[in-house]
N, C-alpha and C positions, 0 to 999 in steps of 0.2 A: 423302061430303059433310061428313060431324062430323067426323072426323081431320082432313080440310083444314082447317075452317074452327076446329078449335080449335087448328091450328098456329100459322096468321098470328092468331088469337087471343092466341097466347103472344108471338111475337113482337111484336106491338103493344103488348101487357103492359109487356115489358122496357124500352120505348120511355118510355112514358106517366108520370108523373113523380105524378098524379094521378087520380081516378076523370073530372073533367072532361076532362083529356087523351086518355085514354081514350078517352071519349063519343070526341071528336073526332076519333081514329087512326080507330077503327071506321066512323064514319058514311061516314068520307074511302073507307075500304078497300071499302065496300058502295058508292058512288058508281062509283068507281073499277073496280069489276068484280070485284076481286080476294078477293073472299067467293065462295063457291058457292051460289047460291039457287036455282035448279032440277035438279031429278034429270034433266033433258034436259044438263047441262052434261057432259061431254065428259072433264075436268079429274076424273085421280084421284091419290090421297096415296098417294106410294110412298113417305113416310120411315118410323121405328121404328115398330112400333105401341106402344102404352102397354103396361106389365105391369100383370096382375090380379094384387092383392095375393093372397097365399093367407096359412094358418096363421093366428096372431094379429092380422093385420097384413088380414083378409078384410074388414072393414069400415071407410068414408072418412065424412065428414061430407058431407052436402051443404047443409047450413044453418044459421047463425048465428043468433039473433037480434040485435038492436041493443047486448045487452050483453056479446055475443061465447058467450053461448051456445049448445050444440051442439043443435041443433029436430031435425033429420033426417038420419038416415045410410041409407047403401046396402050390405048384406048380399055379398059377391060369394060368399059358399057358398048362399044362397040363392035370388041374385036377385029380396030384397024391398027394399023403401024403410020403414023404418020408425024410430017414433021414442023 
């Protein structure tokens, strides 16, 4: 359900010109069916899977704050969220 729905995530992305655009492609995409919101849905993601950084490259940011500061990253040698 997350691969799918962070594929056409991406592809809306490319779309959307703005964050309101955005709002807009997604709400459209969730209306529309084309999200996955139940684990009874049927629909699975056969494209690439993402690679897990390794080495140096083992930890991603997952949070800005408003002055584009890095708040929280994700470990993948350890599988923690820390900041």
């Amino acid at each position: 359900m997350d691969l799918w729905n962070n594929a056409v995530g991406r592809k809306l992305g490319l779309k959307a010109s703005n964050n309101q655009d955005l709002l807009e492609l997604v709400k459209k995409a969730l209306t529309e069916g084309e999200l996955i919101i139940s684990l009874d849905d049927p629909r699975k993601f056969t494209g690439p899977l993402p690679t897990i950084p390794s080495g140096h490259n083992s930890v991603i940011v997952l949070k800005e704050d408003g002055r584009g500061v890095n708040e929280y990253f994700y470990d993948f040698a350890t599988s923690r969220v820390i900041t």
